[in-house]
C-alpha positions in Angstrom: -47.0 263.4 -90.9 -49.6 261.2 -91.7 -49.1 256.9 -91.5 -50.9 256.9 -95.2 -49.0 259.6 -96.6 -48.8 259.6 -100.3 -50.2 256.3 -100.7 -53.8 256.0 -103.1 -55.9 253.2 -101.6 -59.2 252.1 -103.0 -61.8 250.7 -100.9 -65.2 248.9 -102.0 -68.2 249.2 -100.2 -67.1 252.3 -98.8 -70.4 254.3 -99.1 -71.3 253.4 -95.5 -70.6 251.2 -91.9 -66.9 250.2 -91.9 -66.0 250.8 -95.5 -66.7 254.6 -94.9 -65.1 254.8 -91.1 -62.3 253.6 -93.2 -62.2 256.1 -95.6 -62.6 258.8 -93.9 -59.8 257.7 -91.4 -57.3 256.9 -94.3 -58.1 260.7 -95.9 -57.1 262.0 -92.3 -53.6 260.0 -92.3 -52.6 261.4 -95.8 -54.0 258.8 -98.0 -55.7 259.9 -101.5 -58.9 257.7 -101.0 -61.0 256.1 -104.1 -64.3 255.0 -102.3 -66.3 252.6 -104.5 -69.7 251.1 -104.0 -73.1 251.3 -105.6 -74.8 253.3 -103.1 -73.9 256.4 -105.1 -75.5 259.2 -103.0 -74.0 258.2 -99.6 -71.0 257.3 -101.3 -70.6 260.9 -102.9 -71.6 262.9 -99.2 -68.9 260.4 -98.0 -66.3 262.0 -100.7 -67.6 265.6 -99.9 -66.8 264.9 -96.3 -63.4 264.4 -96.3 -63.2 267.1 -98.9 -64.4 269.5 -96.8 -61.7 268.1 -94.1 -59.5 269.4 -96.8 -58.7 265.3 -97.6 -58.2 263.5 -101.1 -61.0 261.5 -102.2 -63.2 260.7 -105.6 -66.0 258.0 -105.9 -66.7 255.9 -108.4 -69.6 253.4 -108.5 -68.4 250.2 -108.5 -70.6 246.8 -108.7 -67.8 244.4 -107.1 -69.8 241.4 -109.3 -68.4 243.2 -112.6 -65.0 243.1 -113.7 -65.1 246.2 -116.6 -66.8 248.4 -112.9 -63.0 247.0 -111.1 -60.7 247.7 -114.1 -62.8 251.3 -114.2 -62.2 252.0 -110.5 -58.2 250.8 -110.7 -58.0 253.0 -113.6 -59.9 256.2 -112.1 -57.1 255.4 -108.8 -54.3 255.4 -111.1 -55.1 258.4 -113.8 -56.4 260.7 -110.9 -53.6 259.7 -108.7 -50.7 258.1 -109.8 -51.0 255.1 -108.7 -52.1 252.4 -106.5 -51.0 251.7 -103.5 -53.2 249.9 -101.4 -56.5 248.4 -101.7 -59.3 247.2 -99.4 -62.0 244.4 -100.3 -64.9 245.8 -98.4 -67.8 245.3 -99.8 -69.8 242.2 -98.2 -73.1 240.8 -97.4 -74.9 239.1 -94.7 -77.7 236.4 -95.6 -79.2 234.6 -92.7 -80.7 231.5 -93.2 -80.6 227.5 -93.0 -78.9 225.6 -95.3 -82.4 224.0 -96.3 -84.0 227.4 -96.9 -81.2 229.2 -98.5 -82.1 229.6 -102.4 -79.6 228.9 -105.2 -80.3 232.4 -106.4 -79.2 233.6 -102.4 -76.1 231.1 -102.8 -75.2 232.7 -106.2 -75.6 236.5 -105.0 -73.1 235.8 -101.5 -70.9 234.5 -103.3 -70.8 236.5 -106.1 -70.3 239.4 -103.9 -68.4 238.0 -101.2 -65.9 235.9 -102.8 -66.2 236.6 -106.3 -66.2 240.5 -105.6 -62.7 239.6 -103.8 -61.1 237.4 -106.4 -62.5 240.1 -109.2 -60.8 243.1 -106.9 -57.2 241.7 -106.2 -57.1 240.6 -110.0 -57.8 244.1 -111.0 -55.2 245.8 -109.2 -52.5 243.5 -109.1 -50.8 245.2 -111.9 -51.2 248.8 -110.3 -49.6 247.4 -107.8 -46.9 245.8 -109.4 -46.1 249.4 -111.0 -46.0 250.9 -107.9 -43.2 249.0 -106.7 -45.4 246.9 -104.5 -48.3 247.4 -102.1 -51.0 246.3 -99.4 -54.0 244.2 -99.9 -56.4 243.8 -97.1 -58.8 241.2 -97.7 -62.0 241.6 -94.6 -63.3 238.5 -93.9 -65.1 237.7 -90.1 -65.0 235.8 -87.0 -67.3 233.2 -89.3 -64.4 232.5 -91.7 -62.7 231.3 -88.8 -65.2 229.4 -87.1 -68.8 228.7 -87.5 -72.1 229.1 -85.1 -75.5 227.9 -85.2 -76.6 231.5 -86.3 -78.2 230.3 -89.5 -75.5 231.2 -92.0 -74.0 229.0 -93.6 -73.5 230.5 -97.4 -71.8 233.6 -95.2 -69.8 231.4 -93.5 -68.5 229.9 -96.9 -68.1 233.0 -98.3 -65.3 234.4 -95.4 -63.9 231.2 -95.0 -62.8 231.5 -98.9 -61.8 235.4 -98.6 -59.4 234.1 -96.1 -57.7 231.1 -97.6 -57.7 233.5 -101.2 -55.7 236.0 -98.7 -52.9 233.2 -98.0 -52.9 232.1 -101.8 -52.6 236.3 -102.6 -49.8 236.5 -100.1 -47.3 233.4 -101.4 -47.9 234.1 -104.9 -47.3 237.8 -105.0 -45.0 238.7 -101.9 -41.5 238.5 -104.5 -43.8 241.3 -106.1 -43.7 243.2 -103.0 -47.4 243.1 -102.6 -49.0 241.9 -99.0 -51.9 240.7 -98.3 -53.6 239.7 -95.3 -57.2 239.5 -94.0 -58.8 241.0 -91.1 -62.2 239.4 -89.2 -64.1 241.5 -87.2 -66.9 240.1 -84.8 -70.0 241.8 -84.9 -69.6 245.1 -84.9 -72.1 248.3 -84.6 -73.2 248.6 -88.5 -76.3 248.4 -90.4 -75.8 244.8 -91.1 -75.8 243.4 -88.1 -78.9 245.6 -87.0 -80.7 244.4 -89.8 -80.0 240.4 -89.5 -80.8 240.6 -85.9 -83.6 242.6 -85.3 -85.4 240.7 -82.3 -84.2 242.6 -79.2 -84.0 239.4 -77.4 -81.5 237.7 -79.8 -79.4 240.9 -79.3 -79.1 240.4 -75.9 -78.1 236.5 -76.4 -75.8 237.4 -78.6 -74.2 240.3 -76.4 -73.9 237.1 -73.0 -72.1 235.1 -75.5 -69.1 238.2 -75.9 -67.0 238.2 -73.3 -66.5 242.0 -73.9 -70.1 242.1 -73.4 -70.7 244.4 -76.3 -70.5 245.3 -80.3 -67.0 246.7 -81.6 -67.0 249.5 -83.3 -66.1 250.2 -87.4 -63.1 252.8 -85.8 -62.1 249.5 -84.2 -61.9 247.8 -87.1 -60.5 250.4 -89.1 -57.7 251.1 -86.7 -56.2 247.8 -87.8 -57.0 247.8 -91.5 -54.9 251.3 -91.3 -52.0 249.4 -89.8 -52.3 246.3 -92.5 -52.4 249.6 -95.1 -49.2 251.6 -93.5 -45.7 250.7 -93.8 -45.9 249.7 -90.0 -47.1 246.2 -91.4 -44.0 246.0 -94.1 -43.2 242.2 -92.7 -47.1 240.8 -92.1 -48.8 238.9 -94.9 -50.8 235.9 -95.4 -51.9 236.8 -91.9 -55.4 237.3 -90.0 -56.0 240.2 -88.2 -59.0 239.0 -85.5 -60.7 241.9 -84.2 -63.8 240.3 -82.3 -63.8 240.8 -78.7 -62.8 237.3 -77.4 -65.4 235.9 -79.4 -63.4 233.1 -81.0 -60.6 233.0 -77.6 -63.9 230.9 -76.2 
């Protein structure tokens, strides 16, 4: 038996980096898996893969910025599958800059995506949920909504520090429903992103000295503990953060 057996989860920005490890690891534990994201050729090889694994899985594109592209992918979850069972808030970006050279138009587009994507996500399939008796709701946020750094990024910051108080507010308001809801925050872990906001080898290195693992985690490290949030094995957590970071913030 699988630990997502007959549950339907949908995941945004699942086309790639930990979104995708997370898909494909929720197929393998019995989960029927909508991936959503607007990368819509890696997203679909994604959904052939675990096909061919002999897994569940349909992708929809999904902007999380637009509400009609979240009521769409709820209903796709529900009308292929059943229902909804769990879902995953994904999707995020990375901007790094200064406060004094970050644009309103950059403010506007992290948050949109970051928070509002979030917001637009768990208010789409709260009622799926409700239907389904109840459910899981796993929110990721980062180290940086727990603690800031001198890194240059403050609008990201921001953004995760909101995910993970809109986690706690999730949690209280909706746990009578049966529906958790926790958030996890991984440190930097081996994705695109973090390749591409640090690309001067030397930084890389700097960064590495101040982990006390010494190294980047890994998305199956980080999906290993959404995929306990998502399971039954998690039926008393909520409102909780899941830190998954190396030691990073222990210093």
């Amino acid at each position: 038996m699988g630990r997502l057996d007959g549950k339907v989860v949908l995941i945004s920005g699942a086309a790639k980096g930990q979104g995708a490890t997370e898909a494909i690891m929720f197929a393998a534990e019995g989960a029927k898996v909508v991936l959503g994201d607007i990368l819509d050729e890696e997203g679909l090889k994604i959904e052939s893969q675990i096909r061919e694994h002999g897994g569940e899985a349909t992708y929809v594109h999904l902007d999380v910025t637009q509400e009609a592209d979240w009521d769409e992918a709820v209903h796709i979850a529900v009308d292929s599958y059943g229902a909804l069972n769990v879902l995953v808030n994904n999707a995020g970006i990375l901007i790094r800059k200064s406060i004094e050279d970050t644009t309103v138009e950059d403010w506007d587009r992290i948050m949109n995506i970051n928070a509002k994507g979030v917001f637009l996500g768990t208010k789409a399939a709260i009622p799926a949920l409700k239907s389904a008796g109840g459910g899981s709701i796993i929110n990721i946020s980062s180290t940086a909504g727990l603690v800031s750094s001198s890194s240059g990024s403050a609008s990201y910051t921001a953004t995760k520090g909101a995910v993970r108080l809109f986690t706690k507010s999730t949690a209280i308001q909706y746990a009578k429903d049966g529906i958790r809801c926790n958030s996890v925050h991984p440190g930097p872990i081996e994705t695109d992103m973090i390749h591409q906001s640090i690309t001067d080898p030397n930084a890389m290195a700097l960064r590495m000295e101040k982990l006390p693992m010494g190294r980047l985690g890994k998305p199956e490290e980080v999906a290993n503990g959404v995929l306990y949030l998502a399971s039954d094995e998690s039926s008393f957590v909520t409102g909780s953060e899941l830190v998954i970071d190396g030691g990073s913030t222990a210093q």
